[in-house]
N, C-alpha and C positions, 0 to 999 in steps of 0.2 A: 562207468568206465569210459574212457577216450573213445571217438569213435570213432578219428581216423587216422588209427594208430599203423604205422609199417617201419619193418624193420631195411639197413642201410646204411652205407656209408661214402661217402665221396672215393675212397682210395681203392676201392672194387674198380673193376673194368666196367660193368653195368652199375650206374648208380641206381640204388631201388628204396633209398631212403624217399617216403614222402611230403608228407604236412609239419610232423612231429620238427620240433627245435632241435636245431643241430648240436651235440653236447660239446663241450667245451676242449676233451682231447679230438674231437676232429677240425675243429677251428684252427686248420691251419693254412689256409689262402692267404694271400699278399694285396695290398691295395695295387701296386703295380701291374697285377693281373687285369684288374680292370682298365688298360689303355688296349690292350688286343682284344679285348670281349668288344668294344665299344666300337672300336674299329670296323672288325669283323660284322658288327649289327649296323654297318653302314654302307659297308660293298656290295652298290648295286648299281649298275647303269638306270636306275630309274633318275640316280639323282643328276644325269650327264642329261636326263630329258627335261625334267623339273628344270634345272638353270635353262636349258631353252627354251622354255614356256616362260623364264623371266623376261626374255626378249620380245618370245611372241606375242605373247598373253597379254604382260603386265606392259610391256614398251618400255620397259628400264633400258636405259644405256649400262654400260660396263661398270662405272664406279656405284652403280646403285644396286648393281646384282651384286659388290662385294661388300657392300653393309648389309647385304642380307642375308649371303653366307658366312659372314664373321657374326652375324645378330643372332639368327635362327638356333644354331648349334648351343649361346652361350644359353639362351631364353630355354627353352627344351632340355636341355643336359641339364644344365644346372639344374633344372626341377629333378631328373630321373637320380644326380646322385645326392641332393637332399633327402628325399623320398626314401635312397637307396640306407639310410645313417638308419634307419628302423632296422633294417636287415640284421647291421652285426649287433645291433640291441635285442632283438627276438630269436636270432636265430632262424628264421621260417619266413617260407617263401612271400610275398607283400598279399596275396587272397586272402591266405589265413591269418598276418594279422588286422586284417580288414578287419576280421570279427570281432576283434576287442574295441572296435568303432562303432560298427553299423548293428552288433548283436549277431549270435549264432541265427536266428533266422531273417533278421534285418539284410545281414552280407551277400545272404541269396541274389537279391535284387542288382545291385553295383556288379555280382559278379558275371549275374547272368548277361546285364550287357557288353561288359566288357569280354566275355567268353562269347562274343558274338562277335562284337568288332572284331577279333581276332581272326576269325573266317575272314573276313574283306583282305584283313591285309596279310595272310599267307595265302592268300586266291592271288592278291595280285604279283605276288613276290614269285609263286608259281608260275603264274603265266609271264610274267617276264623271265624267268628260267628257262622256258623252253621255249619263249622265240629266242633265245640266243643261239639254244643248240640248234634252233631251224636255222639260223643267221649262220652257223656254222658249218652244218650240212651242205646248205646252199654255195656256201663261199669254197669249201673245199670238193664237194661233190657233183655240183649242178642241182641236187636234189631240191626241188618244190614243195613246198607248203602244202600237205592235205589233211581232210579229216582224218583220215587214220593214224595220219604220222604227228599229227597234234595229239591225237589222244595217247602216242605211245609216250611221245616224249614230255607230255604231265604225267604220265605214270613212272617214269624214269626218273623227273626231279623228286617227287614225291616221296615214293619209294625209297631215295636218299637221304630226304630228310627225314624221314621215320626212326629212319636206321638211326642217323646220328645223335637227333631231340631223343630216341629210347637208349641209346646208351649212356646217356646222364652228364654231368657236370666238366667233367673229366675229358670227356671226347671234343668236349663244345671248346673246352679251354684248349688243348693240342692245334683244334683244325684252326682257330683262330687265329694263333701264332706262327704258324704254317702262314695260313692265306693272307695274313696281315704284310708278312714280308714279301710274299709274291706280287701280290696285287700290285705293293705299294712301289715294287719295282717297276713294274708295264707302265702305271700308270705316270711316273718316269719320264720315260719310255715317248709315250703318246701326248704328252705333255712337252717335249721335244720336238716332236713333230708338227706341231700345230705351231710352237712358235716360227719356222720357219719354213711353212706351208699356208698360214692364214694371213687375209685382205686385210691387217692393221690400221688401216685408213678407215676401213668401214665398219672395223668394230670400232673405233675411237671416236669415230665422228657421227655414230647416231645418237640423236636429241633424247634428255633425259625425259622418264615419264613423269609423272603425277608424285607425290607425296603418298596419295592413297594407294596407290597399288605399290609402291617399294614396302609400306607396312603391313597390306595383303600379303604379300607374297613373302615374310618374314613368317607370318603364319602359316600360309601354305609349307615352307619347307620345313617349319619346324612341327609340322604334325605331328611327323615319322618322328621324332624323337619323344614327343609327347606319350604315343604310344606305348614309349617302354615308361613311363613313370612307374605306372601298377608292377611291372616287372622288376625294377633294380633291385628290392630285397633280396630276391629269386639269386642273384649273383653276390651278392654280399652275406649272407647266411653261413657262409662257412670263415669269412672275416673274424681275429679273435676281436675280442671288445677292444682291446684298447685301439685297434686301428683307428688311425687316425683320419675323423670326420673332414677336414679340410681336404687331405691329401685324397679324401673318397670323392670328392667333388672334382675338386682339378683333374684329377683321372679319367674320369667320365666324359667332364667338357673335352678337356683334351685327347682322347683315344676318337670322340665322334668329329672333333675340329678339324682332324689334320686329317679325313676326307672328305668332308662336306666340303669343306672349302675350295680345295682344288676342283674335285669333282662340280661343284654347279657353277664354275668360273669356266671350266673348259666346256660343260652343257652350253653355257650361254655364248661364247666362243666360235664353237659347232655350229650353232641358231645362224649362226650370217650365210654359210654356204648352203642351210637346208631349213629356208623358209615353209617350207610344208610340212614341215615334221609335227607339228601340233593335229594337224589333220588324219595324221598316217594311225594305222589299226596298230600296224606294228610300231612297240617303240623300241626295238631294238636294231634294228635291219638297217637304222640309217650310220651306225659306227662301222657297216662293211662298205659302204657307199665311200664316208668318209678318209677312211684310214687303207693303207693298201694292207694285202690281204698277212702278210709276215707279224705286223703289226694287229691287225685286227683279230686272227682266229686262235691266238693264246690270249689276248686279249679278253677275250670272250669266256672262253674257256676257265680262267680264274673268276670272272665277272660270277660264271655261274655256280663256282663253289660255293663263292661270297654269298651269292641271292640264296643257296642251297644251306647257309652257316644261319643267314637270317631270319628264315623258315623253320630252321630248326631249333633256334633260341626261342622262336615264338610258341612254338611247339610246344618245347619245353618248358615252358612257363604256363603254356592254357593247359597241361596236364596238371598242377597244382590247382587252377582255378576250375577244374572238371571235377576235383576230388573235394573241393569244396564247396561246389552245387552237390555233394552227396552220393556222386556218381564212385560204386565202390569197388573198383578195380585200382591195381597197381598205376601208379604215374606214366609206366614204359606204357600199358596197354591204353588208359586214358590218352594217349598222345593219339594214337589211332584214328578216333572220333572224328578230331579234327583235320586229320591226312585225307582220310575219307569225302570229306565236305569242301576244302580246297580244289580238290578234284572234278567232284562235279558242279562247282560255282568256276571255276577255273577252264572248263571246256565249254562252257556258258559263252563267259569273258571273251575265247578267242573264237568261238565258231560265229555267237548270235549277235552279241556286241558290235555297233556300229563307230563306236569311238572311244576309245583307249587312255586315251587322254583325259578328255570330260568324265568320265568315271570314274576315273585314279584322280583329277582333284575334288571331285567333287567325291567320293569318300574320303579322302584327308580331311577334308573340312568339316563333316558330320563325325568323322570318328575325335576331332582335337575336342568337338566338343562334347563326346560321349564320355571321355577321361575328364573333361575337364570340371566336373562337378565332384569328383569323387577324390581328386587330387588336393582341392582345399579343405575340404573334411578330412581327411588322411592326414595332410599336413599341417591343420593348426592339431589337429588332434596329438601329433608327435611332438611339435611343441611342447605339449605338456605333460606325457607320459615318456618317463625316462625308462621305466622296465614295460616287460609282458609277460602275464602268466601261460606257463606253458602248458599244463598240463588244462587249465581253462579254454586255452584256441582250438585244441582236441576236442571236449569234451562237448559234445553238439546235444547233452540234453539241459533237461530243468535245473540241474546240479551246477553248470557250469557258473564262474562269477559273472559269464560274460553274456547271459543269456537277458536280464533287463526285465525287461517288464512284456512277458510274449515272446520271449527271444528278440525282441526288436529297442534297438535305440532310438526311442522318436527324436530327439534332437539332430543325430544326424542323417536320420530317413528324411526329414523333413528341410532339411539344409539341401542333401543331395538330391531331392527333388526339383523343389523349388531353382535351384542351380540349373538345373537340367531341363527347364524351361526357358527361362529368362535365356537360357544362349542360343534355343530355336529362335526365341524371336528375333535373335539379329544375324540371323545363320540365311544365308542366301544360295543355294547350288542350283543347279541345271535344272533339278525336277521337284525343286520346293523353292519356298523365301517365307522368309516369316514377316512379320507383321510391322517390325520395326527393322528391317534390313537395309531399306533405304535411310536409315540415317545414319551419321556418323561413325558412329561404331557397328555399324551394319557395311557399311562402304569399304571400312579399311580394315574389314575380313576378323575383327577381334569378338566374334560371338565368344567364342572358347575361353576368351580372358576377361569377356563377364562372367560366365560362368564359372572361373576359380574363384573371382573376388566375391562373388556372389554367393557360393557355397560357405569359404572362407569367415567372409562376414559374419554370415546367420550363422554358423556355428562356433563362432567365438563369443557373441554374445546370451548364446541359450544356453540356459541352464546345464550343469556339465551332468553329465553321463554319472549315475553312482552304479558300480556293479554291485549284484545281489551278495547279501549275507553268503559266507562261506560254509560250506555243507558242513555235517558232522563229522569230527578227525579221525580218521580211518577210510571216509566214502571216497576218499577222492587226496592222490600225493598232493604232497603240499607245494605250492609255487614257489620255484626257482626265484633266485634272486636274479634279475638281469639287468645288469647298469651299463653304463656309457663304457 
C-alpha cells in the first residue's frame, strides 16, 4: 500500500492534501497565478542589499548591475518554470517526483540536502524580517536593538509564517496578490524618491568592473532563484494538463523579473550614499537612514510581509520534502520542524554573527551549487518522461515501479554525486575554496553551472533507468495515465 498517502484538497481553508497527485477535478489553477506566487517569492529588501554589494563587492558601475538584474532572473526562473512543466504532468509536489529519478531510497539523499539548504535560507529570510521590524521600532519608537527584543521579534516572524506555510496553497496564493500590489506600489513610491534625491553624476560616472565579477555576480543573484527549482512543481500541481508549458515559463521569468530588476538597480543606487553598508551586521537599517521616515516605515512594513510570504512558500515546500525523507506527520505539522530550526539558526545569525553580508553570499553560493547537481538529473530526466506513476511515487516499498535495484537508481545517484563535486571544486566562499577555484570558472563564480552541465551530461549518457516489473494486479492501483 502507498505510504504517504493523505487525504485533501486545495479549496479547504487549511490545505491538508500531501504527497499523493492532485486528481484531475481539483486541477483547477491558472498559469496566470504564477506571476503573484513568483513576485511574492521575491519581496525582500535582501535584494535592495545584493544590488549594493554589486557596487561594492563586485565594482560594477550601473549599466553592468542591469545586465545582471535583466540576466539573473532570466538564467534562474527560466530553470524554476522548466523544472516547474513536471508539476502539471505529475501532479505532486517536485520531492516526490524526485523518486521516479533517484528511486524511493535513492531520493532520500538530494532530498536530505536540499531540506537542509532550506534551513539557511528561511534562517536568512528570518533574520532579515525582524531587523526590519527592529528598523521599525527604532524609526517609529526610539526603541533599540536587544537580545531580548531579537529573540521576540524571530518568534513573531516565524510564528507568522508557520501560520500561513500550514494553511496551505490557498493562503499563499491570496497573501501574494494582496502584497504583490502593495509592495509594488511603495516601491513606486521609493523609486520616485531616489530619482530626485540621488548624486546622478556619481552613479553614472563610476568605472565599470572586470567582466568576471559582472558574471559572478549574475550567479550570486541568481542563487535565490535557483533555490526554488526543486520547488516550482509544488505550485504547479494543481495546473490542469493542458496548461500551457510556454505560458508556465514566461510567468515565472516574468512575476520574479519585474522585481528583481527594479529592486537590485535601486540596491545598487542606495550603494553611492551608504558605502559601508557591505560591512554593517544589519542589512536592513540602512533603508531608515536612506529614505525619510513616511516613506521608509510602510515601506518596511510590507517588505516584511513579503520576507514573511517567502518563508512561508519555503516552508511550504520543505514540508513536502520532510514527508518524503519519511518523516510521518501531516505537511501543516511537518512545516514545524523547520519554523523551529530558523529560529534558533536565526538568533545565531543576529546575536553571534559578525558579518551579515559574507554569510548570506557566501551561502548563496554553496546552496546554487547544492540544487545544482540535482537540477540536471531532474531535468534531462523530464526531457524524457512525459507521464509519472502515481500511485509508484507513494508507494515507498519493494512493490513500487520505482524502487530499481535497492530502491536506488545508480545512474542518477551517480550523476548527482559526481555533480556535486566537480562544483566544490570551483566553489570559492569566505571559509572554503576548492581546488580548482582559482581558475576560470572558479573566478567567475559558475561552480553551480558546472554542476548542472555536469550532472546533466553524465546522466544523459548512462544507461536509462528501467523501473522494476509491475507487482501482481490487485497489490497495487494501477497507474494513471499522465501526459502533457
Amino acid at each position: 500500500m502507498p505510504a504517504d498517502t493523505a487525504d485533501g484538497a486545495a479549496d479547504t481553508a487549511i490545505e491538508t492534501r500531501g504527497l499523493e497527485p492532485v486528481p484531475d477535478g481539483e486541477r483547477t489553477g491558472r498559469v496566470r497565478e504564477l506571476v503573484p506566487t513568483w513576485v511574492a517569492a521575491n519581496i525582500s529588501v535582501l535584494l535592495l542589499t545584493m544590488g549594493a554589494g554589486l557596487v561594492i563587492f563586485n565594482k560594477l558601475n550601473i549599466w553592468q548591475v542591469l545586465v545582471v538584474a535583466v540576466a539573473a532572473p532570466v538564467v534562474s526562473y527560466g530553470l524554476v518554470g522548466l523544472i516547474s512543466i513536471a508539476g502539471k504532468r505529475g501532479g505532486a509536489p517536485g520531492m516526490a517526483l524526485s523518486r521516479a529519478v533517484f528511486g524511493q531510497r535513492g531520493n532520500l539523499f538530494p532530498g536530505a540536502l536540499i531540506w537542509v539548504a532550506r534551513w539557511g535560507w528561511e534562517t536568512i529570510n528570518a533574520v532579515s524580517g525582524a531587523y526590519a521590524v527592529l528598523t521599525v521600532l527604532d524609526l517609529l519608537f526610539g526603541v533599540r536593538s536587544s537580545t531580548p527584543l531579537v529573540v521576540v521579534t524571530l518568534l513573531f516572524f516565524v510564528g507568522c509564517t508557520f501560520v500561513v506555510s500550514g494553511l496551505g496553497i490557498n493562503a499563499l496564493r491570496a497573501c501574494s496578490t494582496w502584497s504583490t500590489y502593495l509592495f509594488g506600489a511603495f516601491s513606486l513610491l521609493v523609486l520616485g524618491y531616489l530619482l530626485f534625491t540621488t548624486d546622478w553624476s556619481a552613479v553614472f560616472g563610476k568605472p565599470a568592473g572586470s567582466s568576471a565579477m559582472m558574471i559572478a555576480g549574475i550567479g550570486t543573484i541568481a542563487a535565490g532563484g535557483i533555490s526554488w527549482v526543486p520547488s516550482g512543481p509544488d505550485f504547479t500541481r494543481y495546473l490542469p494538463r493542458t496548461a500551457s508549458s510556454k505560458g508556465m515559463v514566461g510567468a515565472t521569468i516574468g512575476g520574479a523579473g519585474v522585481v528583481v530588476l527594479p529592486m537590485v538597480l535601486m540596491g545598487a543606487v542606495m550603494a553611492v550614499g551608504t558605502p559601508d553598508l557591505a560591512s554593517a551586521q544589519d542589512p536592513v537599517s540602512f533603508i531608515g537612514e536612506l529614505l525619510p521616515t513616511w516613506i521608509a516605515v510602510p515601506y518596511l512594513l510590507i517588505a516584511v510581509v513579503g520576507m514573511l510570504l517567502i518563508n512561508s512558500m519555503s516552508m511550504y515546500s520543505a514540508g513536502f520534502t520532510a514527508q518524503t525523507l519519511g518523516i510521518k506527520v501531516p505537511r501543516a505539522a511537518a512545516v514545524s520542524v523547520n519554523a523551529v530550526i530558523s529560529l534558533v539558526f536565526g538568533f545565531l545569525l543576529m546575536v553571534v554573527a559578525t558579518s551579515f553580508f559574507g554569510s548570506f553570499i557566501s551561502f548563496l553560493t554553496l546552496l546554487a551549487v547544492a540544487f545544482s547537481a540535482w537540477i540536471g538529473v531532474f531535468g534531462v530526466d523530464m526531457l524524457r518522461r512525459p507521464t509519472y506513476d502515481g500511485p509508484a511515487l507513494l508507494d515507498t516499498t519493494r512493490t513500487s515501479a520505482y524502487w530499481y535495484k535497492g530502491g536506488f537508481a545508480w545512474q542518477a545517484m551517480t550523476a548527482w554525486v559526481l555533480a556535486l563535486v566537480v562544483g566544490l571544486l570551483f566553489t570559492e566562499v569566505d571559509w572554503f575554496a576548492g581546488p580548482l577555484s582559482a581558475s576560470w570558472i572558479g573566478e567567475n563564480g559558475l561552480g553551480w553551472v558546472a554542476g548542472i552541465l555536469t550532472s546533466a551530461a553524465l546522466y544523459a549518457v548512462l544507461p536509462r533507468t528501467a523501473p522494476v516489473e509491475p507487482v501482481a494486479a490487485g497489490e497495487r492501483e494501477p497507474a494513471r495515465s499522465l501526459s502533457n
